[in-house]
VOKE-33160 format. One record per residue (C-alpha): y, z, x; chain. Coordinates in steps of 0.25 Angstrom, whole numbers, plus 5000, padded with zeros to 4 digits. Example, Ala and Ser with C-alpha at 12.3 -4.5 7.8 and 13.67 -1.06 7.14 Angstrom:
residues 2
r py:4982&pz:5031&px:5049&c:A
r py:4996&pz:5029&px:5055&c:A
end
This chain:
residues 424
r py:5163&pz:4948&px:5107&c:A
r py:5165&pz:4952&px:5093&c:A
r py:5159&pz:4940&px:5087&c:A
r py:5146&pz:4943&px:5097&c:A
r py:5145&pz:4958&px:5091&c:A
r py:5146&pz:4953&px:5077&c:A
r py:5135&pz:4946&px:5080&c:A
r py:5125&pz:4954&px:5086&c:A
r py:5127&pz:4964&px:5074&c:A
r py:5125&pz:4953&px:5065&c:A
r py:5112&pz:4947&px:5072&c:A
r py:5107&pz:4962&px:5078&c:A
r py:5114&pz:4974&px:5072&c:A
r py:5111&pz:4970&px:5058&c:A
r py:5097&pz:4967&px:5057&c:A
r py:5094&pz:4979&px:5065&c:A
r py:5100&pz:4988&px:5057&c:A
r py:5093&pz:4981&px:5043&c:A
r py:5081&pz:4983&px:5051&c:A
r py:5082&pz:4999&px:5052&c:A
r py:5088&pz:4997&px:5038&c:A
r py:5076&pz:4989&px:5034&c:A
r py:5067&pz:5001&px:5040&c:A
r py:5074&pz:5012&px:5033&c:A
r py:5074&pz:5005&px:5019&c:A
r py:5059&pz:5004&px:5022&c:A
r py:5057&pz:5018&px:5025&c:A
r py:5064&pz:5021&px:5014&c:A
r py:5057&pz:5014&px:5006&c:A
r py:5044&pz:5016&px:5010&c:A
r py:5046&pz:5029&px:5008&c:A
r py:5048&pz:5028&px:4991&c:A
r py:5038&pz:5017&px:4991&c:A
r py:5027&pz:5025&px:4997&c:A
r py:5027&pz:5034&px:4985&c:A
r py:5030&pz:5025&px:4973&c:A
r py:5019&pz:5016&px:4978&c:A
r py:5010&pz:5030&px:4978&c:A
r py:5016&pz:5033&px:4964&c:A
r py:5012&pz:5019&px:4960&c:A
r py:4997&pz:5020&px:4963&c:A
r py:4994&pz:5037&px:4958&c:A
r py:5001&pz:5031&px:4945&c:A
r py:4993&pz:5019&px:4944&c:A
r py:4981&pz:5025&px:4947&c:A
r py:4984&pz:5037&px:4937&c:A
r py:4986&pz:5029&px:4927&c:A
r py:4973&pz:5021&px:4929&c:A
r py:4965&pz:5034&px:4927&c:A
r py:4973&pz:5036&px:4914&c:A
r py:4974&pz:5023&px:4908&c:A
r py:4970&pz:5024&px:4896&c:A
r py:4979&pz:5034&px:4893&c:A
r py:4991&pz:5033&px:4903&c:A
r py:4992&pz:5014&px:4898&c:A
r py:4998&pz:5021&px:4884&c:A
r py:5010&pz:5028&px:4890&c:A
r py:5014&pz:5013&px:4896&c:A
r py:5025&pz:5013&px:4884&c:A
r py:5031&pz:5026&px:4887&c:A
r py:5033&pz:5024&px:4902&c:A
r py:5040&pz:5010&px:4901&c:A
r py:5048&pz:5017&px:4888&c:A
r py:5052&pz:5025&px:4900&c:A
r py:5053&pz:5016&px:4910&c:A
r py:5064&pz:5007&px:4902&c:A
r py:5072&pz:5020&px:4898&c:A
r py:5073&pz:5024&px:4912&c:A
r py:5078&pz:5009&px:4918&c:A
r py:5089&pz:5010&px:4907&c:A
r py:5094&pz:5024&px:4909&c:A
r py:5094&pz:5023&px:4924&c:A
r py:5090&pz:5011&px:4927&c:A
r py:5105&pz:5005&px:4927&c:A
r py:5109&pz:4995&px:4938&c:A
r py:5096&pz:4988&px:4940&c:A
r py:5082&pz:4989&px:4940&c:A
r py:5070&pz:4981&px:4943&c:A
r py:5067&pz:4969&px:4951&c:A
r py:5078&pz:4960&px:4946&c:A
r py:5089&pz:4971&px:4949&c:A
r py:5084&pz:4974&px:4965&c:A
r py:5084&pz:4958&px:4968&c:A
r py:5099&pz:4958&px:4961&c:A
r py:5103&pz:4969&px:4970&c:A
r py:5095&pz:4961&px:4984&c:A
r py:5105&pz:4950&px:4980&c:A
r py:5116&pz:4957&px:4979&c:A
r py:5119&pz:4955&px:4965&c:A
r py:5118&pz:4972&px:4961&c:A
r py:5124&pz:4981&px:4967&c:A
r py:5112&pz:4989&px:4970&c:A
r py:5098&pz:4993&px:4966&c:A
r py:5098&pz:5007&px:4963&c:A
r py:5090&pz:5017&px:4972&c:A
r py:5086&pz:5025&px:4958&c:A
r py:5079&pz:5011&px:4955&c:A
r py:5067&pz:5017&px:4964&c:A
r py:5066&pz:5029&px:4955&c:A
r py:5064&pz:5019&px:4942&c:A
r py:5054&pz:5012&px:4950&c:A
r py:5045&pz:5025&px:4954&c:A
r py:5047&pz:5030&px:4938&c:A
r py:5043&pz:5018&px:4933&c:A
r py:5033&pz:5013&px:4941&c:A
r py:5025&pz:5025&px:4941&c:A
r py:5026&pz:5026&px:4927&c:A
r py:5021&pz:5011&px:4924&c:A
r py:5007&pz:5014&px:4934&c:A
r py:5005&pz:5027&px:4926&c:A
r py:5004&pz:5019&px:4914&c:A
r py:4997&pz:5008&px:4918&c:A
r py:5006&pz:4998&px:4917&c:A
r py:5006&pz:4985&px:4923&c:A
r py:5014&pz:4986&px:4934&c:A
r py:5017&pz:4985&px:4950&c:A
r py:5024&pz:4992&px:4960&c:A
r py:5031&pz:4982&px:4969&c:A
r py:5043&pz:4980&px:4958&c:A
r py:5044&pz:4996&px:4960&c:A
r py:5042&pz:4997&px:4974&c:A
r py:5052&pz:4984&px:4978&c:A
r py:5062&pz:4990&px:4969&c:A
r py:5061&pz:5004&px:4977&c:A
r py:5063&pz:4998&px:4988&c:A
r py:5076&pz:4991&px:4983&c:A
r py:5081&pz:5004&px:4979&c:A
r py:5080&pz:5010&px:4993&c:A
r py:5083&pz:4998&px:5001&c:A
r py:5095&pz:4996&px:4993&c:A
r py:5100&pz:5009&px:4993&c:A
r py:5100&pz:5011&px:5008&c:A
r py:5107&pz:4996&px:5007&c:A
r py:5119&pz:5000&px:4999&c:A
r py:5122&pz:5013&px:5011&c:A
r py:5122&pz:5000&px:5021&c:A
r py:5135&pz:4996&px:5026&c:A
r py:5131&pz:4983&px:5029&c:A
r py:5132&pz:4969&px:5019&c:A
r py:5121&pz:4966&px:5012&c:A
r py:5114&pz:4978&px:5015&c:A
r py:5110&pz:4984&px:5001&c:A
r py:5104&pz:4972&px:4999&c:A
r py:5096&pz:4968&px:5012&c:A
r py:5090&pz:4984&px:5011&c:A
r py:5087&pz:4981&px:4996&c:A
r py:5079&pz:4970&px:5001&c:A
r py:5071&pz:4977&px:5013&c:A
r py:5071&pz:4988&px:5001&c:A
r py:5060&pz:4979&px:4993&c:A
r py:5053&pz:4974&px:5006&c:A
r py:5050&pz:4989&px:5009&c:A
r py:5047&pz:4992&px:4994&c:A
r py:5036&pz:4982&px:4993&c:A
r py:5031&pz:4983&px:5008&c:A
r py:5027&pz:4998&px:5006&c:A
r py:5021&pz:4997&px:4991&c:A
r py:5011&pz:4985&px:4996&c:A
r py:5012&pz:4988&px:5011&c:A
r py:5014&pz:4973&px:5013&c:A
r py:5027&pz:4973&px:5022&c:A
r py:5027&pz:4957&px:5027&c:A
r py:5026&pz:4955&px:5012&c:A
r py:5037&pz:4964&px:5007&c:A
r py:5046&pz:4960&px:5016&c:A
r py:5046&pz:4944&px:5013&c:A
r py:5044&pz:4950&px:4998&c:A
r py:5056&pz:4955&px:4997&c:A
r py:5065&pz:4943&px:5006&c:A
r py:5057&pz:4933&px:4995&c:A
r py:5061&pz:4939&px:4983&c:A
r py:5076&pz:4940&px:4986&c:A
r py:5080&pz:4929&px:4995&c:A
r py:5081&pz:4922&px:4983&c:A
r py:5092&pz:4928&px:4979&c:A
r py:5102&pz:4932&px:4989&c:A
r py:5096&pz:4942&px:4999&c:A
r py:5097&pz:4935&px:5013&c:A
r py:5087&pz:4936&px:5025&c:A
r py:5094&pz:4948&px:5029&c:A
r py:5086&pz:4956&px:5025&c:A
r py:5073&pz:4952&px:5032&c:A
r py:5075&pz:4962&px:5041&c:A
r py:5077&pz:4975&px:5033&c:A
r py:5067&pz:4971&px:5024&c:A
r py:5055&pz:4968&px:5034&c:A
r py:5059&pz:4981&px:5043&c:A
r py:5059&pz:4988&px:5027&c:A
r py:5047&pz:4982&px:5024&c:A
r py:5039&pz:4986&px:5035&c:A
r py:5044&pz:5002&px:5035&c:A
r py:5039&pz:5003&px:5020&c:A
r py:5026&pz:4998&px:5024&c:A
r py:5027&pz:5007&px:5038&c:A
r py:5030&pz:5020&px:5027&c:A
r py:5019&pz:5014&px:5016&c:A
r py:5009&pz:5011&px:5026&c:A
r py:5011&pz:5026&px:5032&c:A
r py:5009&pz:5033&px:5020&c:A
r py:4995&pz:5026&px:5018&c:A
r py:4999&pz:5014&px:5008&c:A
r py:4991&pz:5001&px:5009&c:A
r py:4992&pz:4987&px:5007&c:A
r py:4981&pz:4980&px:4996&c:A
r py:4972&pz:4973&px:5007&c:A
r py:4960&pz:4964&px:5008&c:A
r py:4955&pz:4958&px:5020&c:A
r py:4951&pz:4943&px:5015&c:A
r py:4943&pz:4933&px:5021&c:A
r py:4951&pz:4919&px:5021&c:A
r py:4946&pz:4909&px:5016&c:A
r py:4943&pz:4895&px:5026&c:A
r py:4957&pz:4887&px:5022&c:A
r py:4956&pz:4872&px:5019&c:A
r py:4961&pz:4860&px:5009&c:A
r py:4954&pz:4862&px:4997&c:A
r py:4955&pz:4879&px:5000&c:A
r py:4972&pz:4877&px:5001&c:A
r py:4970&pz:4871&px:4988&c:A
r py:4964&pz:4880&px:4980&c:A
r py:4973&pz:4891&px:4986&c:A
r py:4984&pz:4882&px:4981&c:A
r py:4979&pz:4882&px:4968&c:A
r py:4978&pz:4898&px:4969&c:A
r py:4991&pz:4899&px:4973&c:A
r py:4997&pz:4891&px:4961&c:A
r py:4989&pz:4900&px:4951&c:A
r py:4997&pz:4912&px:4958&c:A
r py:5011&pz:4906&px:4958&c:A
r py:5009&pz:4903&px:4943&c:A
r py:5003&pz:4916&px:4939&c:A
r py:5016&pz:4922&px:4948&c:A
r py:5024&pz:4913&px:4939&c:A
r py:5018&pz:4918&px:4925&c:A
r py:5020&pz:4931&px:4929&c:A
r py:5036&pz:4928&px:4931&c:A
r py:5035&pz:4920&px:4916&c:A
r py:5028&pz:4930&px:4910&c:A
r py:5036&pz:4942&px:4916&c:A
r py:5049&pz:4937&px:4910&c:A
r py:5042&pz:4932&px:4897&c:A
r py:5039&pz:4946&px:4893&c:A
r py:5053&pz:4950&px:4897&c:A
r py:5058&pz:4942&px:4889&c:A
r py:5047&pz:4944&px:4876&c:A
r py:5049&pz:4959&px:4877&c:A
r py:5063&pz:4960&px:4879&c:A
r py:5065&pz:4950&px:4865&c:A
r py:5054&pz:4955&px:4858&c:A
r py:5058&pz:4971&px:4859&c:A
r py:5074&pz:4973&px:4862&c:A
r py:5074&pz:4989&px:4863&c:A
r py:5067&pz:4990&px:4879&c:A
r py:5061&pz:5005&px:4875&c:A
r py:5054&pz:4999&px:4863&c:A
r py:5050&pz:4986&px:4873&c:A
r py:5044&pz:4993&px:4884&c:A
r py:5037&pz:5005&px:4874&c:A
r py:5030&pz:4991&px:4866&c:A
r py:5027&pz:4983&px:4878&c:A
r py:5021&pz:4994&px:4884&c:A
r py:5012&pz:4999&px:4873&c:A
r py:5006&pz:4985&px:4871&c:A
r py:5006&pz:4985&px:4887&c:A
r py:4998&pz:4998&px:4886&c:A
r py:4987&pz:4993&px:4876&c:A
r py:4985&pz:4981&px:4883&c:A
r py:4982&pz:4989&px:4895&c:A
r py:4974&pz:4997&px:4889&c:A
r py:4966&pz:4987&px:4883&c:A
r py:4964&pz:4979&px:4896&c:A
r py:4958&pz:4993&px:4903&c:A
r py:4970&pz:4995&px:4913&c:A
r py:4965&pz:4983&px:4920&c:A
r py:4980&pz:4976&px:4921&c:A
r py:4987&pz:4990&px:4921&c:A
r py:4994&pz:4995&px:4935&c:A
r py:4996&pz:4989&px:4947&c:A
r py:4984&pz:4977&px:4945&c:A
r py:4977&pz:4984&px:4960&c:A
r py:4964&pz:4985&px:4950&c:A
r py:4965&pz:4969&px:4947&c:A
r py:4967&pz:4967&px:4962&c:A
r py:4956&pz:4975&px:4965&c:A
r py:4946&pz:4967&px:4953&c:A
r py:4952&pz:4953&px:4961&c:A
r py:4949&pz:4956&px:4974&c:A
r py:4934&pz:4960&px:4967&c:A
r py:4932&pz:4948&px:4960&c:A
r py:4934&pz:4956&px:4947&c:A
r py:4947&pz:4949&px:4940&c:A
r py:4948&pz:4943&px:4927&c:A
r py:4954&pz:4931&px:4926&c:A
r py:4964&pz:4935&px:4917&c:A
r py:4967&pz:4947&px:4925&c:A
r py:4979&pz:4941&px:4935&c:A
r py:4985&pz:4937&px:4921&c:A
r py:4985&pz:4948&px:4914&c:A
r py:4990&pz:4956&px:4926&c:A
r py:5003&pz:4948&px:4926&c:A
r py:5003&pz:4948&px:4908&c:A
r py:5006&pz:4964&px:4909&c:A
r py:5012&pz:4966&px:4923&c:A
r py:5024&pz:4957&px:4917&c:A
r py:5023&pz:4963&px:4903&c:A
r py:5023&pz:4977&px:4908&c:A
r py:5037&pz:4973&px:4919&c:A
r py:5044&pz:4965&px:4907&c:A
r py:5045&pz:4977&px:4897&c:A
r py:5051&pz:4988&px:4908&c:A
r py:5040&pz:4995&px:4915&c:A
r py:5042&pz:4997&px:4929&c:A
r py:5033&pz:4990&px:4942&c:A
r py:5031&pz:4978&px:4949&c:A
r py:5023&pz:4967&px:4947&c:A
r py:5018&pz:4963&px:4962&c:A
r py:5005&pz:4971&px:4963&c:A
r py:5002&pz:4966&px:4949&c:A
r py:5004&pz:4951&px:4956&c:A
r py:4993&pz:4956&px:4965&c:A
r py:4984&pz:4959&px:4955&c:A
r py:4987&pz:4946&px:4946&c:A
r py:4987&pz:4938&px:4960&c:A
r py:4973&pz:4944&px:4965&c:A
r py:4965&pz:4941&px:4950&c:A
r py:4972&pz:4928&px:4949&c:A
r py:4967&pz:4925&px:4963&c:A
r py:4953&pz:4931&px:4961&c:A
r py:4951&pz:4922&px:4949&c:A
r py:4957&pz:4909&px:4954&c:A
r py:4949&pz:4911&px:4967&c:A
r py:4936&pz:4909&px:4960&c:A
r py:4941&pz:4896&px:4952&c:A
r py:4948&pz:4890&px:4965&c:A
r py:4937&pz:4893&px:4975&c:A
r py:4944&pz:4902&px:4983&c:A
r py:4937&pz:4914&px:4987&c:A
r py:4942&pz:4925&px:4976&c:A
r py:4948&pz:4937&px:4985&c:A
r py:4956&pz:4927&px:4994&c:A
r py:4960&pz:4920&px:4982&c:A
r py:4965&pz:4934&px:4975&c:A
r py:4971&pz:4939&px:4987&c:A
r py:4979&pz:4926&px:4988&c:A
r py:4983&pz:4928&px:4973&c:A
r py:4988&pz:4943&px:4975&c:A
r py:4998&pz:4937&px:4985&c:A
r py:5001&pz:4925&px:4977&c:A
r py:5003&pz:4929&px:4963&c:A
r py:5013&pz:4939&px:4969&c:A
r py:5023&pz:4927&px:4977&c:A
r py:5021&pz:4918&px:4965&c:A
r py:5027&pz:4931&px:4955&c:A
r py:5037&pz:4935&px:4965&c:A
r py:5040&pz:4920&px:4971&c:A
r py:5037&pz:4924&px:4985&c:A
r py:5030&pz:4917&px:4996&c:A
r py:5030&pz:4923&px:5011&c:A
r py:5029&pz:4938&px:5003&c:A
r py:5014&pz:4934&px:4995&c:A
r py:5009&pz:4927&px:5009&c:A
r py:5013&pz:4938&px:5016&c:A
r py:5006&pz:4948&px:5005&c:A
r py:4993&pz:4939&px:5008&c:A
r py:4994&pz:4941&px:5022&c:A
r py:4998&pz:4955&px:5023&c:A
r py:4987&pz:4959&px:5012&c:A
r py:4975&pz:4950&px:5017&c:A
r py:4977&pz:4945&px:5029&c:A
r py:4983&pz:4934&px:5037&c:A
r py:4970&pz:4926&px:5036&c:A
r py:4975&pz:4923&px:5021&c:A
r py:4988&pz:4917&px:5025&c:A
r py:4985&pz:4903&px:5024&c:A
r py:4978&pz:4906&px:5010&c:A
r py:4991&pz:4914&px:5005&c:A
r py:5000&pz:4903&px:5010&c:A
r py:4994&pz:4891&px:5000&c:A
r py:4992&pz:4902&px:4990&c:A
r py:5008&pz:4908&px:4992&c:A
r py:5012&pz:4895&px:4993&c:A
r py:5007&pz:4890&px:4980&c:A
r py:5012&pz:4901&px:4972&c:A
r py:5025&pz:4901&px:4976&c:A
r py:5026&pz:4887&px:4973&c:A
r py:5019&pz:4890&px:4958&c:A
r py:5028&pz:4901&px:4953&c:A
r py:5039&pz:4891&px:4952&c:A
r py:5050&pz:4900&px:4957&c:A
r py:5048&pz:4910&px:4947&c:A
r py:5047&pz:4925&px:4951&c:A
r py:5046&pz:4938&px:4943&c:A
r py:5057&pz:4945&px:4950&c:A
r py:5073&pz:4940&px:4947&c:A
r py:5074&pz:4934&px:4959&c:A
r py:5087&pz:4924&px:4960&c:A
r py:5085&pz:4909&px:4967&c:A
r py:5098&pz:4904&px:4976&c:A
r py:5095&pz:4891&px:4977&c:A
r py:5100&pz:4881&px:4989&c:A
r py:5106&pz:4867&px:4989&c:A
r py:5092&pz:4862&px:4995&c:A
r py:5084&pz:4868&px:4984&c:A
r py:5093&pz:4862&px:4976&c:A
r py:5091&pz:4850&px:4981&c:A
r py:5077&pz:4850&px:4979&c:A
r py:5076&pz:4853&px:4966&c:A
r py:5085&pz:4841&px:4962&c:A
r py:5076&pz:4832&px:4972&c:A
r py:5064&pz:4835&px:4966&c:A
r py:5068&pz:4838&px:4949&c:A
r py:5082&pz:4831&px:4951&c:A
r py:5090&pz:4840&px:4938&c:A
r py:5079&pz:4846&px:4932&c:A
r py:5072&pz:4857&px:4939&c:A
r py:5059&pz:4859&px:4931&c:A
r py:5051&pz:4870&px:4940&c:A
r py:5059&pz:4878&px:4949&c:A
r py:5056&pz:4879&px:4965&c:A
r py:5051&pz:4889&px:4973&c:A
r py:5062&pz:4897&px:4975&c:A
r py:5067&pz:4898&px:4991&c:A
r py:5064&pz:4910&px:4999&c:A
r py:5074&pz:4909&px:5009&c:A
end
């Protein structure tokens, strides 16, 4: 009789209460998110008006940004220390993270810099959903509600819930978080988007005609698709290039952040504020037929720049906007119809950077509609293979006897390019 209880608490008890877990970590969240995602556009656009004046204070705010992190910032902050703590490696990833995050978000739109908001709003996210974790008296706790934390954080900035939700189960079940945390993540998920939704944010949307699929179609999207997963790829290189140049080439990181900056500023400036902000006025330029070809490049050039040297962000929506003008441009070369091909590259460019699969196909759908899912499937697909593993966040690989196996059956000892990395 006792083994029988045990198990009806394991198989009914527990995931019901993830699931009103899950839901509050949502609210919660959803709650902080709808402001900082509010905060985000007023500065962004604030700045815009004043660009010319507001670019030149670029140096003082990331001077700034850099002495707060290294005053208060002690314990772990950014990206790399929330995937640490969903795997259990940290003992925490502190609430107070969420107040660096508003500062230095807020302050990096007023002055234009080159930046997202996913990085920000995933990391909010973590703060609360581990916060309310570590007051659970269950195992594993912290870290499955740190979990359904990033799910809700990135389902109420881009309002995109089926998307958060496999967004956030891609990008750690490659360390150690298990499948428990499905459930507290999608019922998260889908309460931010319930909070967002009601307090009048929207999702980027197009309604888009697909295009009749057939052989030599599928090809060319193949194609696209490989274009994406390598421009994902560059971004990853390129983002720890700069790391790496800037933290050689100036040791003292006030002086590091307060150069980089000012060069950062000028080029800006010199370039008009067209790769300034979030990238939604390159999306827009894509989706009109109005994108450089250099645009998607130059995009990724200071987005990773501007990371690398301390200013805070994120760098999805700016994978968008890279995605969308590499897809506009290609579309015209390939013979794909430019505005399904730049709506496949939004979606694309952003798996092949953060080496996911279900959440960029499910981003496609969500956004454009399920008439595209055949498209987004070659297209995902194709990235995914392209980036070669590689991601921009530290995600850590557990690799298994039979992947193992395969990488001695195909290179025997040597293993020049790695695989796609397992998502479950």
């Amino acid at each position: 009789m006792k083994g029988k209880q045990n198990d009806w608490k394991r198989r009914w008890a527990e995931p019901l209460f993830y699931a009103l877990l899950g839901t509050a970590v949502g609210l919660a969240v959803g709650a902080v998110i709808v402001p900082f995602g509010m905060g985000v556009e007023y500065f962004s656009a604030l700045g815009a008006r004043h660009f010319g004046l507001y670019v030149w204070f670029l140096p003082a705010v990331g001077v700034l940004t850099v002495g707060m992190l290294r005053k208060w910032g002690r314990g772990g902050v950014g990206m790399a220390a929330a995937f640490s703590a969903s795997r259990g490696e940290t003992k925490n990833f502190p609430l107070r993270n969420a107040l660096f995050q508003f500062a230095g978000t807020w302050g990096a739109h007023l002055v234009c810099a080159s930046v997202g908001r996913e990085g920000a709003g995933v990391q909010i996210g973590a703060a609360i959903g581990g916060g309310i974790g570590a007051r659970v008296p269950l195992a594993g706790a912290e870290k499955i509600l740190l979990v359904a934390g990033m799910a809700a954080g990135f389902s109420a900035l881009f309002c995109t819930p089926v998307c958060a939700l496999f967004f956030a189960l891609e990008v750690t079940i490659v360390g150690h978080v298990r499948l428990r945390a499905l459930i507290a993540a999608a019922f998260a998920s889908f309460a931010a988007y319930g909070v967002s939704a009601y307090c009048g944010m929207q999702a980027f949307a197009l309604e888009i005609t697909a295009a009749a699929m057939d052989l030599a179609l599928a090809g060319k999207l193949f194609l696209l698709g490989v274009a994406c997963g390598l421009a994902g790829l560059l971004f990853c290189l390129v983002r720890r290039f700069f790391g790496g140049f800037f933290r050689t080439a100036v040791k003292n990181p006030y002086v590091r952040v307060f150069a980089a900056g000012l060069l950062l500023a000028g080029l800006l400036y010199c370039g008009g504020g067209r790769y300034s902000g979030l990238g939604s006025n390159l999306i827009g330029f894509a989706f009109a037929g109005q994108a450089d070809p250099v645009d998607w490049l130059c995009k990724i050039l200071f987005t990773a720049a501007t990371l690398s040297v301390g200013f805070l962000g994120g760098e999805v929506t700016t994978f968008f906007a890279a995605g969308a003008c590499l897809g506009a441009t290609l579309g015209g070369w390939l013979g794909v119809p430019p505005e399904l091909a730049a709506c496949l590259g939004y979606a694309a460019v952003f798996g092949a950077a953060t080496n996911t699969l279900f959440a960029p196909l499910l981003l496609c759908v969500e956004l454009f509609g399920g008439a595209l899912l055949p498209h987004a499937a070659i297209v995902c697909v194709a990235a995914y293979l392209f980036n070669f593993g590689h991601s921009v966040y530290n995600q850590k690989v557990r690799e298994d006897v039979v992947r193992k196996a395969l990488v001695r059956t195909i290179y025997g000892k040597k293993r020049p390019l790695p695989l796609p990395q397992r998502l479950y």
